[in-house]
N, C-alpha and C positions, 0 to 999 in steps of 0.2 A: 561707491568708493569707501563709504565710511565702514559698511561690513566688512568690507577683509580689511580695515586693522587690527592688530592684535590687541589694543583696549580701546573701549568705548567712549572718546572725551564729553565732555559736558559744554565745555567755554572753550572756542577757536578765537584765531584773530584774522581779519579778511582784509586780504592785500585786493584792493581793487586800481583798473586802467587809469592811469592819471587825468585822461578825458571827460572822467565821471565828474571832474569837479575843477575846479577855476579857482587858483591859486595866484593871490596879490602880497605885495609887500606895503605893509600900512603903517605910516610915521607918523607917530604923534609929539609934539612938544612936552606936554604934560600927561601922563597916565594916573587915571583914577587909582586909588588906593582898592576898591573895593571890586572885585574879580565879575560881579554882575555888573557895575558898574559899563567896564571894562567890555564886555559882550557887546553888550546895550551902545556902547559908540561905537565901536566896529561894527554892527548892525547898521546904524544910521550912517556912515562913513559909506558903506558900498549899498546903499540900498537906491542909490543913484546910477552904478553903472553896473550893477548885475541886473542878469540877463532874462527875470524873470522875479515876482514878487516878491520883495527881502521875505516877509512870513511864509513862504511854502521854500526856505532854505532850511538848510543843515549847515551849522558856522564853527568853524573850530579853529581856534590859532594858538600860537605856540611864540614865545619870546625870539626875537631875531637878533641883527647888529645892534649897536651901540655906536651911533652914526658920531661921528668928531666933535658934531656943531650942539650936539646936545640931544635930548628927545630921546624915545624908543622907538625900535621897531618891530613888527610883530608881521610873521608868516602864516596868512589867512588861507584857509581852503573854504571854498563855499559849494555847494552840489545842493541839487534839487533831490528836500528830502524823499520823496516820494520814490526818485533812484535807489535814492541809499537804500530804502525800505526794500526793494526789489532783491541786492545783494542780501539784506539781512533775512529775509525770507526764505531765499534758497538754504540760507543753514541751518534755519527753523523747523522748516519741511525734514531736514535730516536728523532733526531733537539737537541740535545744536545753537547754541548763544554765542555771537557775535560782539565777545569784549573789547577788543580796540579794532575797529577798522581804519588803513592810512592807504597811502595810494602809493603806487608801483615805486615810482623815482626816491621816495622818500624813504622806501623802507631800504634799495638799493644803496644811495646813501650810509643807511643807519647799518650797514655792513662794514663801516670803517668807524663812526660815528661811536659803536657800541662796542667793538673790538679792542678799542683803547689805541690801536693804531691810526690816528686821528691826525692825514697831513698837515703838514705845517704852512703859511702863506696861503696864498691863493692856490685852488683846484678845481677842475672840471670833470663833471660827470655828463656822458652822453648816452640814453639810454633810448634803445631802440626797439620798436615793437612790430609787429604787421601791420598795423592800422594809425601809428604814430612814433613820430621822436621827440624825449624831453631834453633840454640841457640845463644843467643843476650848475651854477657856482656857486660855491661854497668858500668863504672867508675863514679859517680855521675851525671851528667849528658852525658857524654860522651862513644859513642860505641870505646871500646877496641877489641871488639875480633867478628866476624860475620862468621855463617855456616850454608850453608842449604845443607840439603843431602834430593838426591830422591829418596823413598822409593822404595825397591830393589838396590839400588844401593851400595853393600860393606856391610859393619860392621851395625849392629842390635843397637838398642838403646841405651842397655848398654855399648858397644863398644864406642859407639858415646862422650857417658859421661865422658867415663873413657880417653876417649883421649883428650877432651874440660878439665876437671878440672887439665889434666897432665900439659898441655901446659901451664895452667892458671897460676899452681904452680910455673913451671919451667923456663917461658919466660914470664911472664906478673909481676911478684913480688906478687901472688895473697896469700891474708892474710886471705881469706874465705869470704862468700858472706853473707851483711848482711839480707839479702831477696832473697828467690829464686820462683818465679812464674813460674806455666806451665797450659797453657789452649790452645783452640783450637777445630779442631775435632777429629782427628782421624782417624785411617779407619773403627774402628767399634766404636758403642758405650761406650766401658769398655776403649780403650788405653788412653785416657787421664788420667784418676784413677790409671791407671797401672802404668804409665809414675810417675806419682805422688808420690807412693810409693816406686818407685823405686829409684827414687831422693833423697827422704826423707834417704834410707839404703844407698846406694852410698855416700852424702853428711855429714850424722848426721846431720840435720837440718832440720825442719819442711819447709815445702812445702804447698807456697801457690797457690790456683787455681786462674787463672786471672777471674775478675768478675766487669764487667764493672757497671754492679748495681751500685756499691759503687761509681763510679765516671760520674755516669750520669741517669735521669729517662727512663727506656723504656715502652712501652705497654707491658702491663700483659699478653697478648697472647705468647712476645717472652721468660719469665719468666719462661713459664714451663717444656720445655726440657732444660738438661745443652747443649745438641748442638746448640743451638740456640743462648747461649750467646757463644759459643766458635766461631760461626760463626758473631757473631755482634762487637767481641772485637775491630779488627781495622777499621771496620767502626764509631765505638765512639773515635778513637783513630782519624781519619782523622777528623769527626765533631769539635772535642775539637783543634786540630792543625789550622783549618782557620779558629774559631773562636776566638784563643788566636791571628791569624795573622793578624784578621780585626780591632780586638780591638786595639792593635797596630799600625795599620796605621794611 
């Protein structure tokens, strides 16, 4: 794949399954001043309930809400490095470096996030794959609530829903979402559509489909199945992320 580009890059970014890695919301009263500091208890914070020895992880977190009562929050992903190293491998093999790697949901996300079109209140994102679905809410710019369940694994979609909008109501102070998106692929053709309507009767709210069109040009080849934007969503989602990062630097 990477020979027939028309130029040879050096540094990609790799959108990997959100399955790869096990994503917590971690609150702390006081946060260390000092950024290792700061690792180092989020280390010791989940080194209790991950699912395999805190040292053979890969830890990365990023600033969350700003809960009422005081304190910080912070949106942890944790993956067994030896994973990560598998993904960074395959782009090694191709002479390519692996500068930011993030995972699926979040770089779909970072499609609104990094656009500047950036919903107001609460929103939902429902992102769907063959082998899993995550559901994102998002507090204006901030992840409140993160789930990915793998397909076969438990409760059926509506299930899924009806326990995300419980929790939402009941533990998050949720007043209704003013946007709710679901795209993706699916395992067949139709579950995203389904997914969609389904949402729509669950919610009383219109449901919109994620459609990276509207926030980037693609080639008209990719245009004409909808799997092909539900497979391209957080790759426009990571494109638009290190380019709002470059801009910035």
């Amino acid at each position: 794949m990477v020979s027939r580009l028309g130029s040879r890059p050096r540094r990609v970014a790799l959108v990997v399954p959100d399955v790869a890695a096990r994503v917590s919301l971690v609150k702390f009263e006081q946060v260390p001043a000092a950024r290792a500091d700061l690792e180092q208890l989020i280390r010791w914070h989940l080194k209790k309930s991950a699912p395999f020895p805190i040292e053979d992880a890969c830890v990365t977190h990023a600033p969350g809400a700003a809960p009422s009562d005081g304190g910080r929050e912070f949106v942890v992903a944790l993956a067994r490095r030896e994973a990560v190293r598998e993904y960074e491998g395959v782009c090694e093999d191709a002479g390519l470096y692996a500068g930011i790697v993030d995972l699926s949901s979040f770089s779909v996300v970072n499609c609104f996030l990094s656009s500047g079109r950036v919903p107001t209140g609460d929103w939902l994102v429902v992102h769907m794959r063959s082998d899993y679905t995550s559901i994102v809410i998002m507090r204006g710019g901030d992840v409140i609530y993160f789930r990915s369940k793998p397909e076969g694994d438990g409760d059926p979609f509506a299930d899924l829903v009806h326990q995300t909008t419980m929790y939402y109501q009941d533990r998050l102070s949720g007043q209704g979402f003013s946007r709710v998106l679901v795209g993706g692929t699916g395992r067949t053709g139709t579950d995203v559509e389904v997914a969609r309507r389904g949402l729509e009767e669950r919610l009383g709210t219109p449901v919109e489909p994620i459609d990276p069109t509207r926030l980037a040009l693609l080639p008209d080849r990719l245009n004409e199945a909808p799997a092909n934007i539900g497979r391209v969503a957080p790759l426009v989602g990571m494109l638009l992320r290190t380019r709002q990062e470059t801009q910035a630097a």
